[in-house]
C-alpha positions, 0 to 999 in steps of 0.5 A: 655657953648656951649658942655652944649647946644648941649647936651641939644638939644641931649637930648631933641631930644632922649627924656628925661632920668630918670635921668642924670646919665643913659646918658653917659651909653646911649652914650655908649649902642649908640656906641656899637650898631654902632659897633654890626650893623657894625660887623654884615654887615661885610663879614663873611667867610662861610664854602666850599660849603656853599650855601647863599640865598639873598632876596632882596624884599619883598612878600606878605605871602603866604595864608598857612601862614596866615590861620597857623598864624590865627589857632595860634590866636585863639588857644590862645584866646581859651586858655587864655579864659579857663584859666581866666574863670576856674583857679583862681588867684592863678592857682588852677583849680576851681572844688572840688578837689578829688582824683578819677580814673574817676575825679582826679589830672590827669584830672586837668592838662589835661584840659592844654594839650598841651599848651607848645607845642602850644607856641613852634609852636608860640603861644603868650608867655601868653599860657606858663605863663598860663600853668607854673601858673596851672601847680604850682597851682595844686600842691598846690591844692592837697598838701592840706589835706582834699582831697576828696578820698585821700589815706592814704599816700596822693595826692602829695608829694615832688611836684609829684604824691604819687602813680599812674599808669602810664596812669594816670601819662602820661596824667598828665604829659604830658604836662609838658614833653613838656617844654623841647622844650617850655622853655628849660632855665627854671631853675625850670623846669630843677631842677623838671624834674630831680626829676621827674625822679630821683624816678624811679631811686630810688633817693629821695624817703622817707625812708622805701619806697618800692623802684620804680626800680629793677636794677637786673631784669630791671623792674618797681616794681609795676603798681602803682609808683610815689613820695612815691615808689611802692605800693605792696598792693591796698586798696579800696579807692584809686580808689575813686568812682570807688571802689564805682560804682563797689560796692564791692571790691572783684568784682575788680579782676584784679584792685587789682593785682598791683605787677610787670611790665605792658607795660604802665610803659614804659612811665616813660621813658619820664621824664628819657629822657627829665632829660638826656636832659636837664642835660646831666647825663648818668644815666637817658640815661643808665637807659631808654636803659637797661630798654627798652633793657629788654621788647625788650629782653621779646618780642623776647622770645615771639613771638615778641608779648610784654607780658602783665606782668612781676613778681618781680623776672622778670619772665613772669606771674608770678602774673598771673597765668603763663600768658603773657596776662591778666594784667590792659587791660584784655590782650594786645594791641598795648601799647602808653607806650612801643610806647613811650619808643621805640621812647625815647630810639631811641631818646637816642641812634639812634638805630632802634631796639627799634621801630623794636620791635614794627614793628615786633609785628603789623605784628604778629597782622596783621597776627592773624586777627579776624572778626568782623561783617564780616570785619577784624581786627587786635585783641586787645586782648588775653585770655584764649579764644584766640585772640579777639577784634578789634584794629585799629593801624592807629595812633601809625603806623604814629608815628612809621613811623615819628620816621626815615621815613622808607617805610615799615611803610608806607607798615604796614598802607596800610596793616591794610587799606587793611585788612578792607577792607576784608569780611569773607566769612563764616560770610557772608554766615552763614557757620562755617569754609567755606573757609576752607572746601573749601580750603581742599576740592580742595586741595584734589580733585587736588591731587585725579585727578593728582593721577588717570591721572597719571599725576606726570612726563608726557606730552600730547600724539599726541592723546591727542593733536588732542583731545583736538582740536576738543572735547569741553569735552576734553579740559574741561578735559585736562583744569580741569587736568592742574589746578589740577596739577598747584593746587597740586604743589602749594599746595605741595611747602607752605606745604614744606614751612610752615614745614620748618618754624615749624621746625625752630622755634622747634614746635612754628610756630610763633618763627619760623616765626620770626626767618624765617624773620630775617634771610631773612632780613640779607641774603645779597647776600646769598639771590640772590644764594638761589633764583637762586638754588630755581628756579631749582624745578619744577613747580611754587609753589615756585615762589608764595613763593618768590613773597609773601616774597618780598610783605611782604618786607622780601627779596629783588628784586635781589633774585626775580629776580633770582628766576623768571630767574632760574625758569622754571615753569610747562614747566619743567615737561613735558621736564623730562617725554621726556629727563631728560637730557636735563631738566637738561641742561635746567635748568642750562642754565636758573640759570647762567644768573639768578646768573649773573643778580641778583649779578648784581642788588644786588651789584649796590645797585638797590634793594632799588630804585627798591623796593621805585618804587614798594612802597615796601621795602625790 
């Protein structure tokens, strides 16, 4: 009686339980919570080394905090109200549904951008459900028959898209790649992705259709992909009213050339890489690094420019008129697609060269700037015309330097913004070509005055001298004389330059280039002995060079260094007209310490830290 009683006042002091039965149950979910608390305040042996932070008070929340966790609130609310207000209850989005380029199953799931992400960073775990419910809903809404504009194969099959291109598909799935991070546990997310990416391994795609993937040459078989395989021929009404704006189907040109690889494909490596992710399996991670190991290996025999197209036999231009350019955007930009598969094949195998491939491009494109309104910029575009457009890179440059934080991307943003900020000269002023006529006529006005003074190997006569002291005319001449001899060799030293690289590349400048700048990357010491042997030519053209290189980032400070020490400038020319002999002595004295000293940086391991305080890179 008396163990009855104190039950009772046990349970009525812990509330009543729905049933008698759950009480001995509670007692021991009680104990085992003792235990759990007092396990958990036990010392647990940390790893050496380990460093331990004990808060013992509490603090108010920083302002950032709260202004953070406020920006959450009303995102949600934002979201939560779009939701309620324009998806029913059965998460179909309330709008004619149709399938259109301009108004279509991509612009549905688009109005969701973003929500997963949000709910990673904190959102109320309403934003998820949210987007899961009209993620499902537009599938059902265009599973249907009856779409406005659908094609003949459909809208969705086997709950993905029948056949898009992957712009399109990129902004419909966005959103939903993101769950990866968002809700890793989803089982059904994880069955979906797999699938997603299987078609483009060619698994699960119904029988008879033209297969996604060619595993022989690397490449994505069409522009337009998706559940149904590859369409190797258009038809109008897949464009929807777009077809019907244009008016005729014959004046969509390029829209109709559907046949082969394009850069844009390259985001199909997203779902690869997040199937890999969620399940393990080698193929998808195998399957994005060939894919992507293939347009690094086009790019490289292209100037490391990324061609625009690429045939069914995986040749270059081969649907296009022998043409790199042309395909969907009317030539080449700087693509979110290939950006997107650099950094998921960076992802998947931590190697840099798959983001390298697109370093190299923006500087090829900052090199080919165009003007525009008297400004520069890099193009956007190639045709038959040549380069032209304007491209503005400053977004895709921050995520290129978020992927592995490296200096030089920093250096490519601040030379887009310096590139800005340049004016053409000849637009300005109204005159074709004036900085070259320019350029060519001082040039050859140095050269005529070094030629008819005789002023190859010569120093100043005493005469000369005295003249110069007491003649404003004369030192205006003798001034005039020093630039044009300064000019000529500067001149001389970039045409030796820019001839080397010619040949390098075999004819093609830019291959030359880039072969140039490759093989200067990975000079190692071999840089420091050239530097210092450089700098036995006289005069100071090719000490500019070597400045402008290490600007660029191309060579290190150490084979600065030694350059500047071995070189004696101008000075040295006059010391050979006098006593060749002891120019050459001269010479050598200046090269050993500069051998020793760059060697010394060089192997220290200072270039870096030298080239982070100068905000270059090398």
């Amino acid at each position: 009686m008396m163990l009855k009683t104190k039950l009772a006042s046990v349970e009525m002091a812990a509330g009543s339980f729905p049933a008698p039965g759950l009480f001995p149950a509670a007692v021991i979910f009680c104990a085992a919570a003792v235990l759990f608390c007092a396990a958990a305040r036990a010392e647990v042996k940390l790893p050496e080394g380990t460093v331990t932070v004990q808060v013992a008070s509490a603090m108010a929340p920083p302002e950032w905090a709260l202004k953070q966790r406020l920006l959450l609130e009303e995102n949600t609310r934002a979201v939560l109200t779009f939701h309620e207000r324009y998806h029913d209850k059965r998460g179909w989005l309330k709008c004619k549904a149709r399938w259109s380029i301009v108004d279509g199953i991509d612009d549905v799931m688009e109005n969701c951008g973003n929500w997963p992400l949000l709910y990673s960073l904190g959102a109320d775990r309403a934003v998820l459900d949210a987007f899961k419910k009209a993620f499902d809903g537009h599938i059902e809404q265009f599973s249907r028959k009856g779409i406005e504009y659908a094609p003949k194969w459909g809208c969705v099959y086997n709950e993905y898209v029948t056949a898009f291109d992957w712009q399109h598909h990129s902004e419909q799935y966005s959103a939903f790649n993101q769950l990866t991070v968002a809700d890793p546990g989803d089982r059904k997310f994880a069955e979906r992705i797999k699938r997603f990416a299987g078609f483009y391994l060619n698994d699960g795609l119904p029988a008879g259709a033209e297969p996604n993937f060619d595993f022989t040459h690397k490449i994505i078989r069409s522009v337009m992909t998706g559940s149904r395989g590859a369409l190797m021929e258009m038809e109008p009404i897949y464009w929807g009213n777009k077809w019907e704006e244009i008016g005729s189907w014959e004046r969509m040109g390029r829209w109709t050339n559907i046949k082969g690889d394009w850069t844009e494909n390259a985001y199909a490596t997203t779902q690869a890489a997040n199937a890999f992710i969620m399940s393990g399996d080698e193929k998808y991670r195998k399957w994005v690094l060939e894919y992507m190991d293939a347009w690094a290996a086009r790019a490289a025999g292209n100037g490391d420019i990324i061609p625009a197209n690429v045939g069914l036999s995986g040749k270059v231009g081969e649907h296009w008129d022998g043409n790199w350019w042309g395909a969907w955007d009317g030539g080449w930009k700087l693509s979110n697609g290939m950006l997107a598969g650099a950094e998921n094949a960076l992802l998947l195998s931590g190697d840099a060269k798959y983001v390298d491939m697109l370093r190299r491009q923006v500087k090829a494109l900052l090199a080919k700037a165009v003007e525009d309104k008297g400004k520069m910029y890099p193009p956007s575009q190639y045709d038959a015309n040549g380069w032209s457009g304007k491209a503005q890179f400053g977004r895709q440059l921050v995520r290129m330097y978020l992927t592995d934080f490296r200096e030089d991307d920093l250096k490519l943003i601040e030379d887009e913004m310096l590139l800005l900020f340049q004016v053409d000269v000849d637009t300005r002023l109204g005159i074709p070509h004036l900085g070259l006529v320019v350029g060519l006529a001082g040039t050859a006005a140095s050269i005529a005055m070094m030629a008819a003074n005789h002023m190859v190997l010569r120093d100043d006569t005493h005469e000369e001298q005295e003249h110069k002291l007491f003649s404003l005319r004369e030192t205006l001449l003798h001034n005039a004389g020093d630039t044009a001899f300064a000019a000529t060799w500067v001149f001389a030293a970039y045409a030796a330059y820019e001839l080397a690289v010619m040949a390098f590349g075999g004819g093609d400048h830019a291959l030359g280039n880039a072969k140039m700048e490759e093989l200067m990357r990975t000079a190692g010491v071999t840089a420091v002995l050239v530097g210092a042997l450089i700098g036995l030519i006289p005069g100071c053209g090719p000490q500019i060079i070597f400045v402008a290189l290490f600007a660029k980032g191309l060579l290190p400070f150490s084979a600065l260094l030694a350059n500047a020490i071995s070189q004696d400038g101008d000075a040295l020319f006059p010391l050979i007209a006098m006593n060749r002999r002891s120019a050459l002595w001269a010479t050598v004295i200046t090269t050993i310490p500069a051998l020793i000293v760059g060697l010394l940086i060089f192997y220290l391991g200072l270039d870096e830290p030298i080239a982070r305080l100068l905000r270059l890179k090398p």
